[in-house]
TORLUMZA-787745 format. One line per 2 residues: number of its first residue (from 1); their letters; for each residue x, y, z of N, C-alpha, C. Coordinates in steps of 0.1 Angstrom, whole numbers, plus 2048, in hexadecimal, padded with zeros to 3 digits. Each point is the difference from the previous one (the first is absolute). Example, Ala and Ser with C-alpha at 12.3 -4.5 7.8 and 13.67 -1.06 7.14 Angstrom:
BEGIN
1) AS) 884:7C7:84E:7F7:80C:800:809:80C:800 | 7FC:80B:7F9:809:80B:800:7F8:80B:808
***
This chain:
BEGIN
1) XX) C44:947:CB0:809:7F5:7FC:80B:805:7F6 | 7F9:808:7F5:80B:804:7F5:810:80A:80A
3) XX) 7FB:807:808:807:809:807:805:7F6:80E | 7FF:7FA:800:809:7F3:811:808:7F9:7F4
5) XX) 7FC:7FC:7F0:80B:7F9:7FA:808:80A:7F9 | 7FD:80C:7FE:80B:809:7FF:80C:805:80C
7) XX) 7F8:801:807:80B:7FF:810:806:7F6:801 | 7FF:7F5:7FF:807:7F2:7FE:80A:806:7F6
9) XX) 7FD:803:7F1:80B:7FF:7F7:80C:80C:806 | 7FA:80C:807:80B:808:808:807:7F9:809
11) XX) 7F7:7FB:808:80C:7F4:80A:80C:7FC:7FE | 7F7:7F4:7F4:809:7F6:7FA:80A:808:7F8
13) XX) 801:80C:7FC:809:809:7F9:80E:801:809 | 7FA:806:809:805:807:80D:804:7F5:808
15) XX) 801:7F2:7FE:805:7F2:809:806:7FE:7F3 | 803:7FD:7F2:809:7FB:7FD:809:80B:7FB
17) XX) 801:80D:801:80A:80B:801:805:802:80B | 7F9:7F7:810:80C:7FE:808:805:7F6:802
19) XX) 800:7F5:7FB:802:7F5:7FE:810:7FC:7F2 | 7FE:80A:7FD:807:7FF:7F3:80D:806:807
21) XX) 7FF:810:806:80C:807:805:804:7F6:811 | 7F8:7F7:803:807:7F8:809:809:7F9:7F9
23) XX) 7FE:7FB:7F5:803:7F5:7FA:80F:803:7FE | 800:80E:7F8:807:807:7FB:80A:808:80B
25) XX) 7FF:7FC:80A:807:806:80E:808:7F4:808 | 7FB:7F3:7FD:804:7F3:803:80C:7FD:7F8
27) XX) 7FC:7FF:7F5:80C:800:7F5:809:80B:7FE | 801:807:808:80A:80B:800:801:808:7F2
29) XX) 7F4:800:7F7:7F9:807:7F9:804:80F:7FE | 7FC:807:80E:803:80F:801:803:803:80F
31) XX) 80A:7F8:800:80B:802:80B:807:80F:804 | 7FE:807:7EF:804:812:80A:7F6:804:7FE
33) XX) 7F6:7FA:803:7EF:80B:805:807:802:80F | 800:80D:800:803:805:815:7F5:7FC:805
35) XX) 7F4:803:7FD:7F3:7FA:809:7FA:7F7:7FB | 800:7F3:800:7F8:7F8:7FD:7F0:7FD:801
37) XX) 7FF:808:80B:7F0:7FF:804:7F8:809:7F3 | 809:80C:801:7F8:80D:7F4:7FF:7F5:7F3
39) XX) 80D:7FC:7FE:7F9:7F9:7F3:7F7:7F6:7FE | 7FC:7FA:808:7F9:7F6:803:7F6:807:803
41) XX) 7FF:809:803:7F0:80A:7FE:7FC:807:7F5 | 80C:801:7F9:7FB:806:7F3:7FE:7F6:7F9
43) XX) 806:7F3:7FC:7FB:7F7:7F9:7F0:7FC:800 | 800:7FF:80E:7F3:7FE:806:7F4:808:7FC
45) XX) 807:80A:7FF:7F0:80C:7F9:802:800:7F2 | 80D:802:7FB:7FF:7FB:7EE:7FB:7F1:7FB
47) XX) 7FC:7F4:80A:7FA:7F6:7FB:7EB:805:806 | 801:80C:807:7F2:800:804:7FD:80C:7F9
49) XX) 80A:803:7F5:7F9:80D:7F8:800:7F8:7F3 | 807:7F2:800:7FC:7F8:7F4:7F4:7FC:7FF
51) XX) 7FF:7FD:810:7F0:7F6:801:7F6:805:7FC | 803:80D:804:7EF:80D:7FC:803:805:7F3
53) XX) 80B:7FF:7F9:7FC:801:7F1:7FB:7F7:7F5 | 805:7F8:806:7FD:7EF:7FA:7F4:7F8:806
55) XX) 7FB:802:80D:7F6:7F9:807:7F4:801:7F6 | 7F8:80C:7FD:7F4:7FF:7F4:801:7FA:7F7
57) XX) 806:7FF:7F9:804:7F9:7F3:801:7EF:805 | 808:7FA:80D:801:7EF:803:7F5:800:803
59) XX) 7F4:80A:80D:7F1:7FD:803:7F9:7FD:7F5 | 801:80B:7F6:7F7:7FB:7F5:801:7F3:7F5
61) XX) 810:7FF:801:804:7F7:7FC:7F7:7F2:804 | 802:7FD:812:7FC:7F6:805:7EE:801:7FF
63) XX) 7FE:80A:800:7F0:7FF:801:7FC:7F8:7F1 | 806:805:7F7:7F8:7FC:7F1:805:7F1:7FF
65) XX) 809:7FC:806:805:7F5:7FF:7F9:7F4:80A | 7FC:805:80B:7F7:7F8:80E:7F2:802:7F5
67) XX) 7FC:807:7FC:7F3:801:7F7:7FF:7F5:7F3 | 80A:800:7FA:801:7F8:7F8:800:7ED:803
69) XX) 806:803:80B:804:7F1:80A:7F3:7FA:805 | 7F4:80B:805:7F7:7FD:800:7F2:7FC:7F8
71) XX) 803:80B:7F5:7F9:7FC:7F4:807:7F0:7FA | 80A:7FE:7FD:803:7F2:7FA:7FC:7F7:80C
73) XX) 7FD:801:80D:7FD:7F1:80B:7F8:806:7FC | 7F3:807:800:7EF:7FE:7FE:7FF:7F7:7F3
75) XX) 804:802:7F5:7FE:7FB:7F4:806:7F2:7FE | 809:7FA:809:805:7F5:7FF:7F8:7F7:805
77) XX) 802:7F7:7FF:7FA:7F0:807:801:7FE:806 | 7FC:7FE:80B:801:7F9:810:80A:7F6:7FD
79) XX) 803:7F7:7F8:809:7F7:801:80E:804:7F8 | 7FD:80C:7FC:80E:807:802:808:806:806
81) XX) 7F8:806:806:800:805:80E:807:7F5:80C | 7FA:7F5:800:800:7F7:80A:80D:7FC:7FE
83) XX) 807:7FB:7F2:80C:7FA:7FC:808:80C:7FF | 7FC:80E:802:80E:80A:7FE:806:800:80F
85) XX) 7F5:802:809:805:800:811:806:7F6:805 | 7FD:7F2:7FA:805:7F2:802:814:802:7FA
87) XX) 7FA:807:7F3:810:7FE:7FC:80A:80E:805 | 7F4:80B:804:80B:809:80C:806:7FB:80A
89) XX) 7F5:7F5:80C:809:7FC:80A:80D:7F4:7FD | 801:7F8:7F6:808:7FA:7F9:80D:809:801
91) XX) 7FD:80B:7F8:80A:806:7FB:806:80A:80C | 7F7:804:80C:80A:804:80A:805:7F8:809
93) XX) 7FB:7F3:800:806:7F5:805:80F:7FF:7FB | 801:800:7F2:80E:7FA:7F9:807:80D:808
95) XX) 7FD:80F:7FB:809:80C:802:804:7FE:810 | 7F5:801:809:80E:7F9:812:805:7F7:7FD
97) XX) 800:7F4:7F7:807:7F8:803:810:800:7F8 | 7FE:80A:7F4:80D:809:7FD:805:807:805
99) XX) 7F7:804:809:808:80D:807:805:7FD:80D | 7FD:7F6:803:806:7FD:80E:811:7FD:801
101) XX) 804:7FC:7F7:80F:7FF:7FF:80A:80E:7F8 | 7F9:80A:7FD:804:80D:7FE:807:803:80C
103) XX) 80B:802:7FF:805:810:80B:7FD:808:7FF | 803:80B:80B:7FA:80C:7FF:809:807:800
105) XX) 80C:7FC:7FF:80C:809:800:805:805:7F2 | 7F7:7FB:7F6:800:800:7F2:804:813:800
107) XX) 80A:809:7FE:7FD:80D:7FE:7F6:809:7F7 | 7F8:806:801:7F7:80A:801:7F1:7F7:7FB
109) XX) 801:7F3:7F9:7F2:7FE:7FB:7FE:7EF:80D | 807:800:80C:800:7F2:804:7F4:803:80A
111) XX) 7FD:80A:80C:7F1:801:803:7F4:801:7F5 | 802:805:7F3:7F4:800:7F5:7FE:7F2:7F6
113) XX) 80B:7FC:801:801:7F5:7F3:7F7:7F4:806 | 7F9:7FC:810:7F7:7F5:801:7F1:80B:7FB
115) XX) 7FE:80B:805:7F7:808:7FA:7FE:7F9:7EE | 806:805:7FC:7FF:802:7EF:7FC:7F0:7FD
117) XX) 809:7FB:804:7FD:7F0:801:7EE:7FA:801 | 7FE:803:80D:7F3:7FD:803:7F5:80A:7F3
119) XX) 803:80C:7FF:7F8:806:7F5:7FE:7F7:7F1 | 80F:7FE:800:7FE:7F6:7F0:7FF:7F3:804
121) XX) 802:7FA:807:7F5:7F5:801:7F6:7FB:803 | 7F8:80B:802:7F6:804:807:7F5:7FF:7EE
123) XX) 804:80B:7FB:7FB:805:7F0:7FC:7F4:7FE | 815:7FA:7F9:7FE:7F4:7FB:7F3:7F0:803
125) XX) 802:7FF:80D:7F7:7F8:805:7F1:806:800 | 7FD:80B:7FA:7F1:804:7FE:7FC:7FD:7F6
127) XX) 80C:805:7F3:7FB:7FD:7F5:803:7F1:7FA | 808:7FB:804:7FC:7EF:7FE:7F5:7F6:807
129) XX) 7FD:806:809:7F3:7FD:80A:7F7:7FE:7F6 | 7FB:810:7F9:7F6:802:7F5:803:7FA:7F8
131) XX) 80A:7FE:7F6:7FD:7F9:7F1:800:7F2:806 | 802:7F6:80E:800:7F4:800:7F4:802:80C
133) XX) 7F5:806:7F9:7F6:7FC:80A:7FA:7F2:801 | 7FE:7FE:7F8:7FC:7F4:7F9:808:7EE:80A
135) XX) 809:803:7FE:80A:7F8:80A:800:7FF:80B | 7FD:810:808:807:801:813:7EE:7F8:7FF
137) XX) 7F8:806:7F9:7F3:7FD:803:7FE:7EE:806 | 805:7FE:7F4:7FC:7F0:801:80A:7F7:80E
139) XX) 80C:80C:801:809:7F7:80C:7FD:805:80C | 7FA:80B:802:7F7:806:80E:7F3:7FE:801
141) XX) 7FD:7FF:7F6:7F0:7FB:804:7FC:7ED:7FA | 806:7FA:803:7FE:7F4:7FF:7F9:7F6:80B
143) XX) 7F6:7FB:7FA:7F4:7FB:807:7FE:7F1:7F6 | 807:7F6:80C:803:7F4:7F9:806:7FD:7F6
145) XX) 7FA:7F8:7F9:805:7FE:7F1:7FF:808:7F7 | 7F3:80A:7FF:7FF:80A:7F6:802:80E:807
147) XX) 806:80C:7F7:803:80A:809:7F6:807:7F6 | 802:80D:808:7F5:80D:801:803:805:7EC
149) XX) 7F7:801:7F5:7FD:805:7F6:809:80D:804 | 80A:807:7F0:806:809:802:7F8:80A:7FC
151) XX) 7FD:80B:809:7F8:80D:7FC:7F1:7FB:7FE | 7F5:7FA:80C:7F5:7FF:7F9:7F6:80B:807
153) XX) 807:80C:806:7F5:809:7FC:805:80F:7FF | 7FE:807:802:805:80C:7FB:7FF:80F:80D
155) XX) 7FA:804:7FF:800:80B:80D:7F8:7FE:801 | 801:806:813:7F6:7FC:807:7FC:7F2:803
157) XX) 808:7FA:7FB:7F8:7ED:801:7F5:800:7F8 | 800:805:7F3:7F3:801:7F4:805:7F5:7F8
159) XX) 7FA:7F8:7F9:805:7F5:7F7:801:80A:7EF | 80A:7FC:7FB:7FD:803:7EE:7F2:7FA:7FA
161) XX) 801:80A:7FC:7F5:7FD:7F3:803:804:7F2 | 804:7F1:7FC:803:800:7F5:7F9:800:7EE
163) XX) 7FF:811:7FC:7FC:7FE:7F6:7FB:7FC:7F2 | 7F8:7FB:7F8:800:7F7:7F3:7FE:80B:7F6
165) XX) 802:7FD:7F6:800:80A:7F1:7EC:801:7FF | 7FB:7F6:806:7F2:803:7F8:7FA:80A:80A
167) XX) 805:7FD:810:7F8:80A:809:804:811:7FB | 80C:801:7FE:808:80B:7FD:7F9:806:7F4
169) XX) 7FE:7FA:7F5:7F5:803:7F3:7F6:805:805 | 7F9:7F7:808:7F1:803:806:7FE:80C:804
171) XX) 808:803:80C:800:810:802:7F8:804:80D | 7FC:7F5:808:7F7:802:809:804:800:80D
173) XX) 810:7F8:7FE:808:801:80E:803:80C:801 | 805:807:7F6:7FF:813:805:7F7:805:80C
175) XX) 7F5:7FD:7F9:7F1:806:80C:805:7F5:80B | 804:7F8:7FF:7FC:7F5:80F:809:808:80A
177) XX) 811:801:7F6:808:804:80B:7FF:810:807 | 7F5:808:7F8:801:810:804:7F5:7FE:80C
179) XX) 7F7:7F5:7FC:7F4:7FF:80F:80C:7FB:80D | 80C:7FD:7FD:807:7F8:80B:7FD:7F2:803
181) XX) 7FA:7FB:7F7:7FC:7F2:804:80C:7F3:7FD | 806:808:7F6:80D:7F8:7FD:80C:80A:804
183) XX) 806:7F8:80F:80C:80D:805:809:7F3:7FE | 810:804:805:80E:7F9:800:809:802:7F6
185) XX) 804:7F6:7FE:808:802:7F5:7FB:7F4:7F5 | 7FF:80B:7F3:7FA:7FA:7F3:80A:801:7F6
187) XX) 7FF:7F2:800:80F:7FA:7F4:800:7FE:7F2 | 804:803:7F8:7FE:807:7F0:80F:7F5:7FE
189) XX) 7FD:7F2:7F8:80E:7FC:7FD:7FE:804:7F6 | 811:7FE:7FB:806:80A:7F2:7FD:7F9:7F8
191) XX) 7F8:7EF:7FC:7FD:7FA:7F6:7F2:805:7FF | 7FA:801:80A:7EF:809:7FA:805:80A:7FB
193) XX) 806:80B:804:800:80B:7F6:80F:800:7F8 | 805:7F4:7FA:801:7FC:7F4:7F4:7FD:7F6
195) XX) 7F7:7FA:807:7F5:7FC:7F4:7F7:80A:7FE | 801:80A:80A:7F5:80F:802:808:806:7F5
197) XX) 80B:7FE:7FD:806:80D:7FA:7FB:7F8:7F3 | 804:7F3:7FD:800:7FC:7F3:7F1:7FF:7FC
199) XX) 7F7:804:80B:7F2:802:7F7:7F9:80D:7F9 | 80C:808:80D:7FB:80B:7FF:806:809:7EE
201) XX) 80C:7F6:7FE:808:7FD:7F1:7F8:7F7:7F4 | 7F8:7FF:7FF:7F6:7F9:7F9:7FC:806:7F7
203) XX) 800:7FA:7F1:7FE:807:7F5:7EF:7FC:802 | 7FB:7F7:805:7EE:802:803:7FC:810:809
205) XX) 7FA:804:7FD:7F8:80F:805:7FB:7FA:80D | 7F6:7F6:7FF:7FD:7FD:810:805:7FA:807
207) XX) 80D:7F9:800:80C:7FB:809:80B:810:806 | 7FD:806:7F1:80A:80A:802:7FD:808:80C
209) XX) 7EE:806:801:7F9:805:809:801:7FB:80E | 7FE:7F1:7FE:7FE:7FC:80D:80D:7FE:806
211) XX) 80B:7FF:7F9:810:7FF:808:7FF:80D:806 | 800:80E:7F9:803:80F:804:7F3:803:80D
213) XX) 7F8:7F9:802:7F6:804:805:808:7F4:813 | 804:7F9:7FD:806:7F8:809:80C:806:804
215) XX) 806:803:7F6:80E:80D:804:7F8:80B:80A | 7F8:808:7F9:7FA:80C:809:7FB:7F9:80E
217) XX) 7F7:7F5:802:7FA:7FD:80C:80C:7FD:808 | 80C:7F8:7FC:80D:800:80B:804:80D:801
219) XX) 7FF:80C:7F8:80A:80C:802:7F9:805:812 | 7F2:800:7F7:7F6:801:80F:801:7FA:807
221) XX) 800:7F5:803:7FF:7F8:810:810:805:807 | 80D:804:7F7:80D:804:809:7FC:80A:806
223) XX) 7F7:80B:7FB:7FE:80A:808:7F8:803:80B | 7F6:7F3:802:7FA:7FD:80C:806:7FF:80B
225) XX) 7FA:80B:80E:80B:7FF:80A:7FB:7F1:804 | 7FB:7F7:806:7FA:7F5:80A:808:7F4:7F8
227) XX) 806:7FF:7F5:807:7F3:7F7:813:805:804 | 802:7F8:7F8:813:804:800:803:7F8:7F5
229) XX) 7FB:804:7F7:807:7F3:7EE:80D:7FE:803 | 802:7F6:7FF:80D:7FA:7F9:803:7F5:7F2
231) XX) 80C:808:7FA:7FD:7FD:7EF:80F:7F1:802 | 7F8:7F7:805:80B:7EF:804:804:7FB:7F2
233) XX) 80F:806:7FE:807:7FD:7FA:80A:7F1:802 | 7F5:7F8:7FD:804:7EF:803:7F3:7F6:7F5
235) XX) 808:7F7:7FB:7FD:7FD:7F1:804:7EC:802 | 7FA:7FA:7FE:805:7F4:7FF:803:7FC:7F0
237) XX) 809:7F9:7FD:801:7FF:7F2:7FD:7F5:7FE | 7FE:7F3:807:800:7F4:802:7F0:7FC:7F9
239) XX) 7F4:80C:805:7F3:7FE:7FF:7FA:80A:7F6 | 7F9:7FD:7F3:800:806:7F6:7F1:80E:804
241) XX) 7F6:7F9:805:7F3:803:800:800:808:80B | 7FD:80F:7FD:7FD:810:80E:7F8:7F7:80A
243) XX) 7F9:7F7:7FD:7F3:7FD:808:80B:7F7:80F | 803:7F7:7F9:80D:7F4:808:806:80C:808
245) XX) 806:807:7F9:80A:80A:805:7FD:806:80F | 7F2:804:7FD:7F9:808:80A:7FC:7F3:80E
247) XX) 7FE:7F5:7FA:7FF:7FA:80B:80A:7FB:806 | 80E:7FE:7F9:80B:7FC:807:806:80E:808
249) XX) 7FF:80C:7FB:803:80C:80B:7F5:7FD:808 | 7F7:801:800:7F7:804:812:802:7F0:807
251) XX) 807:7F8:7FA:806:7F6:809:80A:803:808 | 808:806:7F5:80E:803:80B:800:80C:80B
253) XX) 7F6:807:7FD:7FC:811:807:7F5:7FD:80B | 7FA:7EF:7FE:7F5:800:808:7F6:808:7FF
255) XX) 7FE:808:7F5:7F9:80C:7FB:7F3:7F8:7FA | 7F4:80B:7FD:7F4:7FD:7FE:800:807:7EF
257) XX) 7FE:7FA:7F8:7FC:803:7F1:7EF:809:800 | 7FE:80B:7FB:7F8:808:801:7FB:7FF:7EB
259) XX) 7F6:7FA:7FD:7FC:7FF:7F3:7F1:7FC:7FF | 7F8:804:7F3:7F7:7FB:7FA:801:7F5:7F6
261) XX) 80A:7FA:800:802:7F6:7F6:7F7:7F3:808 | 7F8:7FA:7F7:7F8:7F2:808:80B:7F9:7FF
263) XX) 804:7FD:7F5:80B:7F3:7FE:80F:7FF:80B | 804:80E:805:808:801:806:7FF:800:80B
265) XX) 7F4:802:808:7F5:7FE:80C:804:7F3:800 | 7FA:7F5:7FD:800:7F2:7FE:810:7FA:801
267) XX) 806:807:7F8:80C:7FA:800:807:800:80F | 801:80E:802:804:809:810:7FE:7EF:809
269) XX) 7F0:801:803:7F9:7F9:809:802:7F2:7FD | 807:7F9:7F8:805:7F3:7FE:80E:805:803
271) XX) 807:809:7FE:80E:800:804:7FF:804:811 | 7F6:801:804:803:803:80F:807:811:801
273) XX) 7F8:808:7FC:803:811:7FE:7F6:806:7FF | 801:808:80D:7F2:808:806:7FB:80B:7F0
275) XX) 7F8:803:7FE:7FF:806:7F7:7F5:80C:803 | 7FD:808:7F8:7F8:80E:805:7F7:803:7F1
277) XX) 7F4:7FD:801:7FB:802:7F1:7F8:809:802 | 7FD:80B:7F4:7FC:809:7FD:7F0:803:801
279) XX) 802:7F3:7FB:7F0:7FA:7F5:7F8:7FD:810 | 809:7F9:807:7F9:7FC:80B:7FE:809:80B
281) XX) 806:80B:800:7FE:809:808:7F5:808:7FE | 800:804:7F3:7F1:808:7F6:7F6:7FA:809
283) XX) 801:7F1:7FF:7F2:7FC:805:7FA:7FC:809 | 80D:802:806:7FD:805:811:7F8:808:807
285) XX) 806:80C:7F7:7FC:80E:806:7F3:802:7FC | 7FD:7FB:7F7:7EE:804:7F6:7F6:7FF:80E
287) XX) 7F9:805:800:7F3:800:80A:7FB:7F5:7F9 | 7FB:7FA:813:7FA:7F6:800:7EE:804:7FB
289) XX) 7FD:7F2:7F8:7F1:803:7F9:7FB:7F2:804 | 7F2:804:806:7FB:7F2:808:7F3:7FC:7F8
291) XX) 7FE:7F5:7F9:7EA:7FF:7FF:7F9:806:807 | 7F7:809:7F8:7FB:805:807:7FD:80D:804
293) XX) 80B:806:7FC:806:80F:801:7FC:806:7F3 | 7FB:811:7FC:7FE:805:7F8:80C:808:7FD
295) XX) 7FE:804:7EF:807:809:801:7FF:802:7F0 | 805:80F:7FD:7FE:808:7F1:80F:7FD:7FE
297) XX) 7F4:7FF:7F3:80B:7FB:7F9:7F9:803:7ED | 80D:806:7F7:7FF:806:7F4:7FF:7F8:7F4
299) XX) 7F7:7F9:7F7:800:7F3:7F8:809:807:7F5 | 80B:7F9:7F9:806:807:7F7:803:7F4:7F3
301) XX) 7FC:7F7:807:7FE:7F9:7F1:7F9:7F0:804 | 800:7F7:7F1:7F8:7F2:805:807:7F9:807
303) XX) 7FB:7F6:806:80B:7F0:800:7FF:7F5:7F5 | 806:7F5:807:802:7F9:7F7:7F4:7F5:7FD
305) XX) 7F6:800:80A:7F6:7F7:7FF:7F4:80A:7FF | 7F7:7FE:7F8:7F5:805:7FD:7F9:809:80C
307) XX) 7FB:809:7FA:7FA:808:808:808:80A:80D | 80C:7FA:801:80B:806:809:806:80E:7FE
309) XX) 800:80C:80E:80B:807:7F6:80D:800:812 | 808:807:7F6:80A:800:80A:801:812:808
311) XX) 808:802:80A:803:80C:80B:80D:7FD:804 | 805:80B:806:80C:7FE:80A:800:80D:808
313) XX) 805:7F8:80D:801:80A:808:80F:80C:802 | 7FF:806:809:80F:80B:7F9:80A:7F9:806
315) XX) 805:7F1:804:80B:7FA:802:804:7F8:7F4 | 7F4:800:7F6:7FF:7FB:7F5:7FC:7F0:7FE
317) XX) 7FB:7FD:80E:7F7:7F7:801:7F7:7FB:7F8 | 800:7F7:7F3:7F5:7FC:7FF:7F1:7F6:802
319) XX) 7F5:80D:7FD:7EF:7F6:808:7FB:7FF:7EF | 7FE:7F2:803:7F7:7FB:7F8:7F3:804:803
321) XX) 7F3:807:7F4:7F6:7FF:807:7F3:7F9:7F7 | 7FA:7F8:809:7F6:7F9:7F5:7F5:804:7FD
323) XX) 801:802:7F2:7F2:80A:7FC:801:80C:7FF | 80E:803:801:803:80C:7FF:804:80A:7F4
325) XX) 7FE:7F7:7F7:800:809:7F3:7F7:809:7F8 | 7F6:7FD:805:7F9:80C:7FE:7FD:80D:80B
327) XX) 80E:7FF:807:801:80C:804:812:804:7FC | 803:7FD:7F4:80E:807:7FA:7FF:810:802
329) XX) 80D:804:806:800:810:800:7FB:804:808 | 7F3:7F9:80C:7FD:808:80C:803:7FE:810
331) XX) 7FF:800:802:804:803:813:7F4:7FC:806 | 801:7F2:805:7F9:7F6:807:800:7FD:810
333) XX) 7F6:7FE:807:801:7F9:808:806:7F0:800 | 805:7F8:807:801:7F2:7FA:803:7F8:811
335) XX) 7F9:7F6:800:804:7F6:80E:80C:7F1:7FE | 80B:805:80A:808:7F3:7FC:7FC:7F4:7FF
337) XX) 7FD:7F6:7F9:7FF:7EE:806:80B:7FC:800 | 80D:800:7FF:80A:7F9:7FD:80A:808:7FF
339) XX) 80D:7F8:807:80E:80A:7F9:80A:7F0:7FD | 802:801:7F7:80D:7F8:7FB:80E:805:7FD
341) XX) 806:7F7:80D:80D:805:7FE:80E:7F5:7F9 | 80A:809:7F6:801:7F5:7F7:810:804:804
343) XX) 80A:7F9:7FA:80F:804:800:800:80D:7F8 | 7F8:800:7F4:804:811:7FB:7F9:80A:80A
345) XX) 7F7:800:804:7F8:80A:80B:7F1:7F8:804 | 7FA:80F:803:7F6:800:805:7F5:7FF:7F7
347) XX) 7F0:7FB:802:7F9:802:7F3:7F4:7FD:809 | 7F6:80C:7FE:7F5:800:806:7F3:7FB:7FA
349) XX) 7F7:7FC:802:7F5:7FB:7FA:7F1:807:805 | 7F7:80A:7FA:7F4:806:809:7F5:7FF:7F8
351) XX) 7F6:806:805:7F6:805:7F5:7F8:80B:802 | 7F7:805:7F8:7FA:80C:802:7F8:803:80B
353) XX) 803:80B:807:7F3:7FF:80B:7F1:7FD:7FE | 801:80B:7F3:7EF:7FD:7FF:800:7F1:7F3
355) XX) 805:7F7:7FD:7FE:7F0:802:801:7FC:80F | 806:7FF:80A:7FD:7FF:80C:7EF:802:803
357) XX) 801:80C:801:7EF:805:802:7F8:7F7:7FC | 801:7FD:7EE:7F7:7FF:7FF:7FE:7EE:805
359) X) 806:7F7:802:802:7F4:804:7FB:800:80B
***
């Protein structure tokens, strides 16, 4: 391919170096050339000895630039995308319709000048397409009375997931998004990490920790291939509270809020905003524990009602066990009776095998 568009650029050398001494032979240019043809053949090879000096340098040119063109459409939005093609055909619509009253008798640029025409308004109408995506959106995709939400998903047809200062603290969406369980595009507005930065600026030591420690878990999740962060530089000034904030963006984005906040959970789900909880997903995943089932388990300290002590298993599940304080510090048999499941988690309830036995 590199070498058929270098032959092109010799061609095209070699056609506008005869093109030029035509030109130049029409206009009585070089009227005492005795042979016109020779000259017109030597032009012809000095625009095809231009082409092959200059052809590597335009190939490479155009390759880094078709590479570039393609790296910016992967990374863009589908509905940027959608509104930049909408506002190309726009815009080669206007260019025929300028150029159809052009002559062509115009001297030397009146065959090129509908060319150049169509080129720039071609651009033009791409890059207005993009910044008013927002607009073609709502006037081409209109369905009834309400039209289509601007931008509500991201590549691929993946929805945003938009995330909160406390999930970001937490540190657990890192691990979620490296297993790939959280892919698309993950939205970082610029008022969370206003308030990330201003904790991580905290004259308290454990605010201080826990902002820098939320700085590092976003540095990480950008570097994750299966995500694509985006740091949404859009701010309402109208609404005081990050929390409001966050729910009036995944309104307008149609986006889903990704947090362990309960209160903001609640809120989300009264404002009608799909939400993605952390806390709820933990307890998802925990293995299921039935009555009835055995299982070791390590006493490491009492409970709260007499004679009780407590265990956990390595999801960090805690089993209550009864009577189980006098075995602190050892590695038991124990049989489930019960699991209670609460909005903070999971909480098992057993007792010793050999109390079983002896019953």
């Amino acid at each position: 391919m590199i070498r058929f568009c270098r032959l092109l650029c010799v061609l095209a050398g070699a056609l506008i170096g005869l093109k030029g001494s035509s030109l130049a032979l029409e206009q009585d240019w070089m009227a005492d050339m005795a042979n016109p043809q020779y000259t017109m053949a030597a032009f012809a090879g000095a625009g095809a000895l231009i082409g092959l000096a200059f052809g590597p340098a335009l190939v490479e040119g155009a390759q880094k630039n078709i590479r570039r063109m393609v790296s910016a459409l992967n990374k863009a939005p589908t509905a940027a995308v959608i509104s930049g093609a909408v506002g190309l055909i726009i815009g080669l619509f206007i260019a025929i319709l300028v150029s159809i009253p052009i002559p062509n008798e115009i001297p030397m640029v009146g065959e090129y000048l509908p060319l150049g025409i169509t080129l720039l308004m071609g651009y033009v109408g791409l890059l207005v397409g993009m910044r008013k995506k927002d607009e073609l959106l709502t006037i081409f995709f209109r369905t009834g009375a309400a039209a289509v939400p601007a931008a509500p998903r991201g590549n691929n047809g993946t929805i945003h997931k938009i995330l909160d200062t406390s999930v970001i603290i937490d540190g657990r969406i890192a691990d979620i998004t490296k297993s790939g369980f959280l892919e698309g595009n993950v939205v970082v507005p610029g008022f969370v990490l206003e308030e990330l930065q201003h904790i991580a600026d905290s004259s308290d030591v454990l605010k201080r920790n826990r902002g820098r420690r939320g700085l590092d878990v976003l540095n990480k999740i950008q570097k994750e291939p299966y995500v694509n962060v985006q740091i949404l530089d859009r701010d309402y000034d109208d609404v005081g509270e990050v929390d409001s904030k966050l729910v009036r963006l995944a309104k307008d984005m149609t986006g889903k809020v990704v947090t362990n906040d309960y209160n903001l959970n609640k809120v989300c789900e009264l404002q009608g905003v799909a939400v993605l909880n952390i806390n709820e997903l933990a307890n998802a995943v925990k293995p299921v524990v039935l009555p009835g089932e055995e299982l070791q388990v390590h006493v490491i300290k009492d409970g709260k009602e007499q004679g009780q002590g407590v265990a956990y298993l390595d999801d960090g599940t805690m089993i209550v066990v009864d009577g189980g304080r006098r075995y602190i510090g050892e590695t038991i048999g124990v049989m489930v009776t019960s699991v209670l499941q609460t909005a903070a988690g999971r909480m098992i309830f057993a007792k010793p095998k050999a109390m079983e036995k002896a019953l």
